[in-house]
C-alpha positions in Angstrom: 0.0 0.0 0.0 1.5 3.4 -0.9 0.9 6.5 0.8 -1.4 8.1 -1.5 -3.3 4.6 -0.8 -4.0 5.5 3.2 -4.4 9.3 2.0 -7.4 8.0 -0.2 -9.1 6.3 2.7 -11.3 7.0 5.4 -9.6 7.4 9.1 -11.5 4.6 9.8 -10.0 2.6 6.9 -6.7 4.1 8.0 -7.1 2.8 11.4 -7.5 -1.0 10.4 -4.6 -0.7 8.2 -2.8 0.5 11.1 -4.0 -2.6 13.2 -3.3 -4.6 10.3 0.4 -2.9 9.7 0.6 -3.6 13.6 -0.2 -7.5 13.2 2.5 -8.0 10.2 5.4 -6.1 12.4 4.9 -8.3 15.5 4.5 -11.6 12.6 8.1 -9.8 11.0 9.7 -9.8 14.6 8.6 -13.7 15.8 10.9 -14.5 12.6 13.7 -13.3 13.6 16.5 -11.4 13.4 18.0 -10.5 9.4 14.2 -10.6 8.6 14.3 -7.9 5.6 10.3 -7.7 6.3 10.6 -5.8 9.8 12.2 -2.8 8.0 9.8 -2.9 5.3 6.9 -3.3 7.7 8.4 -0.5 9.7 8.3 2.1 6.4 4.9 1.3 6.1 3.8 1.8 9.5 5.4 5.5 9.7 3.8 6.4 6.3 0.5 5.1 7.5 0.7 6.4 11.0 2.0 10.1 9.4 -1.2 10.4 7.2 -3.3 9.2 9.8 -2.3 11.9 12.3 -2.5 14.7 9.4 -6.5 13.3 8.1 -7.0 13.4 11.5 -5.7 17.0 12.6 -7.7 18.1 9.2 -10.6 16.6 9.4 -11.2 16.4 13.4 -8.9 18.2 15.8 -8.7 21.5 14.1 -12.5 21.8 13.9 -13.2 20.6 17.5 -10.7 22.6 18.5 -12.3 25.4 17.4 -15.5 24.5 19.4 -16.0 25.7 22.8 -14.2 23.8 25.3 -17.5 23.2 26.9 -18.8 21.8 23.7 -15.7 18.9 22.8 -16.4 15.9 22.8 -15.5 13.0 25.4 -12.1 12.2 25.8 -11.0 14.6 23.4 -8.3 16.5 25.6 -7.1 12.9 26.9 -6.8 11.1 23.9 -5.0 14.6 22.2 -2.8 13.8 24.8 -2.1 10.3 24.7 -1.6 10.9 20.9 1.5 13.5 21.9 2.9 11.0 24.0 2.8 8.3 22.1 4.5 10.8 19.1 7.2 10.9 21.3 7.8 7.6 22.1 7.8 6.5 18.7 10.0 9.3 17.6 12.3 8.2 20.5 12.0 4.4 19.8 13.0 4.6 16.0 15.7 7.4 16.8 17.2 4.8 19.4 16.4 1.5 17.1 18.5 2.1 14.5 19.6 -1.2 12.2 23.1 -1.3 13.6 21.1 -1.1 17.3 18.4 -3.0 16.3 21.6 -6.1 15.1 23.3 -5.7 18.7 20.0 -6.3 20.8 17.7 -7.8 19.1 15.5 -8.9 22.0 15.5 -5.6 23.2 14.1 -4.4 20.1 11.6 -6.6 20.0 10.2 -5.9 23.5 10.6 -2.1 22.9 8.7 -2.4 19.8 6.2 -5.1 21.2 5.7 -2.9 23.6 5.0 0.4 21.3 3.0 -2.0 18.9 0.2 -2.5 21.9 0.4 0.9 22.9 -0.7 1.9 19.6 -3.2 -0.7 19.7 -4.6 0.6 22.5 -4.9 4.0 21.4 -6.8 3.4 18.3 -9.3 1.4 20.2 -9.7 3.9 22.7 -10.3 6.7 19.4 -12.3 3.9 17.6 -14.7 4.0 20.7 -14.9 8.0 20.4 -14.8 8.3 16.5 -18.4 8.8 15.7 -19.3 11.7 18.0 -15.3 13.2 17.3 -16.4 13.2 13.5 -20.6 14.7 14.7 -18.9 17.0 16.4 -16.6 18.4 13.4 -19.0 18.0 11.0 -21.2 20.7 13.2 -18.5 23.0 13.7 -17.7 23.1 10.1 -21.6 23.8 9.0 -22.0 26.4 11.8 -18.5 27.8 10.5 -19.7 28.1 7.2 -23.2 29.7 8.0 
């Protein structure tokens, strides 16, 4: 799947290709080390988790963050959060995983990345649960924006 692929689908579609991407890493790492799969399964996820966060900050953040605070929807703040934080785990997992790292502990690549994998996992559940009134609540900030 390219990248103008997951920029073509929904966020919802983006999501499960996520999950799925999330499924073939962990199936990449239980075979091993020199597997040339993990590093092509790892491209993919960061192209796939890159325009995910940008549909997302287009077609939901920015317009419920433009919505009184009272007016958000649930879990918006904490999720928004958990979103940065998990930015910044992944930016400091693949900054410290590089190949030559990832050759002299493999084992501890595979648990950082397990563990990264389930956060990830957890997170989109946790915004699959909210996605229906995140996108309501958009959608009515972009028609009351436009009237």
């Amino acid at each position: 799947m390219s990248s103008n692929d997951a920029v073509a689908m929904t966020i919802e579609q983006q999501h499960d290709a996520i999950m799925q991407c999330c499924g073939s890493l962990q199936a990449a790492l239980a075979a091993g080390p020199g597997d040339l799969a993990v590093a092509q399964v790892r491209l993919r996820l960061a192209g796939l988790l890159q325009t995910n966060l940008a549909s997302e900050e287009r077609e939901l953040n920015a317009p419920i963050r433009r919505l009184p605070t009272a007016d958000r929807p649930r879990d918006f703040v904490r999720l928004g959060g958990e979103a940065a934080d998990l930015r910044a785990r992944y930016s400091e997992h693949v900054g410290r995983w590089t190949p030559a790292a990832i050759d002299a502990d493999w084992s501890g690549y595979v648990r950082s990345a397990t563990t990264l994998i389930q956060q990830v996992r957890d997170h989109l559940a946790a915004k699959q649960r909210v996605l229906p009134e995140w996108k309501r609540a958009a959608l009515r900030q972009t028609r009351d924006a436009s009237h």
